[in-house]
C-alpha positions as CSV (number, residue, x, y, z in Angstrom):
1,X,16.7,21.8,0.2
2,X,15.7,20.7,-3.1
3,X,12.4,20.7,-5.1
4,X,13.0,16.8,-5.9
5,X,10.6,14.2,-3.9
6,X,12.6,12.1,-1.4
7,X,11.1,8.9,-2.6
8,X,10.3,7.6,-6.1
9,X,8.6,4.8,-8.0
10,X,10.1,3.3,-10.8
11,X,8.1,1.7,-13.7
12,X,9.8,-2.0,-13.0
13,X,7.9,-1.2,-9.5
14,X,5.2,0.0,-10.6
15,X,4.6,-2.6,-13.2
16,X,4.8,-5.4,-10.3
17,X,2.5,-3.5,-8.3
18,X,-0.4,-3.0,-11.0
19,X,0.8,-6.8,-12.1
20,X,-0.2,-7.9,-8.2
21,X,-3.3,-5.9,-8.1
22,X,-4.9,-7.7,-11.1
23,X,-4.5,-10.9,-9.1
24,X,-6.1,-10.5,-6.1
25,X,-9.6,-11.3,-6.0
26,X,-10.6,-9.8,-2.2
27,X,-10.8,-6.1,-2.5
28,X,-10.9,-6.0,1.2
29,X,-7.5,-8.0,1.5
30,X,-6.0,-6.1,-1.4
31,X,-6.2,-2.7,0.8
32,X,-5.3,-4.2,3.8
33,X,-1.9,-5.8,2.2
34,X,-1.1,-2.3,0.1
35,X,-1.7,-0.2,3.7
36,X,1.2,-3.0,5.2
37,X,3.7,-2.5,2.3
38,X,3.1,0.9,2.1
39,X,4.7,1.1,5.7
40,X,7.1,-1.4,4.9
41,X,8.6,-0.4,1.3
42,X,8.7,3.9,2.8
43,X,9.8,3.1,6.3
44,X,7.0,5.1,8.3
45,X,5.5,4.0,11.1
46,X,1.5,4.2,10.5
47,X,-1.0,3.8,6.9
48,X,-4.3,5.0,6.4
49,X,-6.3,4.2,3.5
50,X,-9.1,6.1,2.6
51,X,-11.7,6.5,0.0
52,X,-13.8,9.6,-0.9
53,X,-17.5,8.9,-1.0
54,X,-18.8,11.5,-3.8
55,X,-22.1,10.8,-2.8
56,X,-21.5,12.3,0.5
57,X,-18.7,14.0,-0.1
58,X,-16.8,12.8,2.8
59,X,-13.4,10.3,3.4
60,X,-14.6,7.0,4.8
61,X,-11.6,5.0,6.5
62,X,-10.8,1.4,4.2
63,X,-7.7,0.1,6.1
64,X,-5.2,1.4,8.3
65,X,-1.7,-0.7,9.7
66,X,0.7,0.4,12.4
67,X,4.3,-0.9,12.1
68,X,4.2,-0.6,15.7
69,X,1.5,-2.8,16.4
70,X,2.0,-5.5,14.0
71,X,2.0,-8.9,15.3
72,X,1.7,-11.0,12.4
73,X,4.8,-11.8,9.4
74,X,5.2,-9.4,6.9
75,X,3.2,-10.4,3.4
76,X,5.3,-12.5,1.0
77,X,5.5,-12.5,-2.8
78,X,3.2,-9.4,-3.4
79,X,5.7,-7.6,-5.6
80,X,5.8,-10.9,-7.5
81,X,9.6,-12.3,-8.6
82,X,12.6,-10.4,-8.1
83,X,14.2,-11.3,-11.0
């Protein structure tokens, strides 16, 4: 077994990603879409997004999807052109 991750981001991906980001203008729907990729683009079954309050010093829960439970299309064009 080796000490390499199974999974990695490139800079081309991580470029459209940041890129997408800077365009949206609903935090709340922001979260929401990167929990659903998230499951999508690493093939697991559940995301959970959560945000440390420092305040409190606690996680508070900001989004969550389950492949499992999705109903609804998958979201388009957030990666922006694959060119």
């Amino acid at each position: 077994m080796g000490n390499d991750p199974a999974r990695k981001i490139y800079f081309k991906e991580f470029k459209a990603i940041t890129h997408a980001m800077l365009n949206y203008e609903d935090l709340n729907l922001l979260i929401k879409h990167l929990a659903e990729l998230i499951c999508r683009e690493f093939e697991v079954k559940g995301c959970a997004i959560m945000l440390l309050d420092e305040h409190e010093n606690r996680l508070v829960h900001v989004a969550s999807y389950c492949m499992c439970c999705a109903s609804r299309p998958p979201v388009k064009n957030f990666w922006g052109p694959t060119t």
